[in-house]
C-alpha positions in Angstrom: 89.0 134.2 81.9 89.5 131.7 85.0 92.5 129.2 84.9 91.9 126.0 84.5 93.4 123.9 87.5 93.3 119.9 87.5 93.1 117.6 90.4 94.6 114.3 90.6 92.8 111.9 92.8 92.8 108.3 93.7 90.0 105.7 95.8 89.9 102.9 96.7 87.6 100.7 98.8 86.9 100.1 102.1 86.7 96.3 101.2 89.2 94.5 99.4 87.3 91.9 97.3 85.4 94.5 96.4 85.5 93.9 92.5 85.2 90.3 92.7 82.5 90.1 95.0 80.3 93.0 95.5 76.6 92.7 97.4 73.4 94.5 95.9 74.1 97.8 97.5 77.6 98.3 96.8 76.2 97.6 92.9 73.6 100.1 93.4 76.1 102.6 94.8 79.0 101.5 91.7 75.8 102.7 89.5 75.3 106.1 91.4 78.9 106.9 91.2 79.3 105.7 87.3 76.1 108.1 86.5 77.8 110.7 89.1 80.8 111.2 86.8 79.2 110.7 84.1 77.2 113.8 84.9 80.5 115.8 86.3 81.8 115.0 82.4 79.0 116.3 80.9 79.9 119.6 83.0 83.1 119.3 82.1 84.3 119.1 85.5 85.7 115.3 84.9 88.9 115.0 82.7 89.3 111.5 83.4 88.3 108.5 85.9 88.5 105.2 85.7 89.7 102.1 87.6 93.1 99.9 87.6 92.9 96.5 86.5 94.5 94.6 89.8 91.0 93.1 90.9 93.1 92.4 94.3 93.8 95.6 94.9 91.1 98.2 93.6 91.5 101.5 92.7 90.2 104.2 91.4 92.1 107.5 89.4 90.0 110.5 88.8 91.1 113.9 87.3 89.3 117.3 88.1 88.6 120.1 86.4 88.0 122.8 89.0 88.2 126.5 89.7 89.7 126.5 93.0 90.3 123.1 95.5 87.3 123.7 97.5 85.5 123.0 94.4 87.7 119.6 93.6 86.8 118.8 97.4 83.2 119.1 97.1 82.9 117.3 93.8 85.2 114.8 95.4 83.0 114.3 98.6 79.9 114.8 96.6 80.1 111.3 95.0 78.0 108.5 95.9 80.6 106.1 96.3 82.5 108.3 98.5 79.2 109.7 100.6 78.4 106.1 101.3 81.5 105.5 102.7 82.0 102.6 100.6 85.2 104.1 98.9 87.6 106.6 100.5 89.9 109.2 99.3 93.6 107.8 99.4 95.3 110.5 97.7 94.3 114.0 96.4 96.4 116.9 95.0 96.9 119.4 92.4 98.3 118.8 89.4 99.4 120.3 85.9 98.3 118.8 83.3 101.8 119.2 80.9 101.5 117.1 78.0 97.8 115.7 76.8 97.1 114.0 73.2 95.5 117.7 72.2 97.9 120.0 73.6 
């Protein structure tokens, strides 16, 4: 059987007022990456992602389910958001996942 390991990652922007006033592409691209995860969920390769609520400073947290942290990586860098280079990785790292509502 293959351990589970989890990755704890957080985005953010390349633009600050992002959230409050995003142009036609970067909606477009907020679509690809929504659909993206949804996708990595279905694989079960998301454990959770979803954004802070401090429109003036955006930022996303997104936990991996991986196999080994190339994997985490990939899926990471695979996302629209963060191909387009309209998001960028601030902070990525293992973690252990100690305590979760089923454990």
């Amino acid at each position: 059987m293959v351990k589970k390991l989890y990755f704890f990652c957080i985005i953010k922007p390349y633009r600050q007022d992002f959230i409050t006033n995003p142009n036609i592409e970067e909606n477009k691209i907020m679509s690809d990456h929504f659909n993206y995860l949804k996708g990595l969920l279905k694989q079960k390769k998301l454990y959770l992602a979803g954004p802070t609520l401090i429109p003036e400073d955006p930022t996303g947290i997104i936990i991996l389910e991986a196999e080994t942290e190339e994997e985490a990586t990939k899926l990471l860098n695979e996302d629209p958001s963060i191909k387009s280079g309209m998001q960028k990785i601030v902070e990525f790292r293992p973690i252990r996942l100690s305590l979760t509502r089923n454990s």
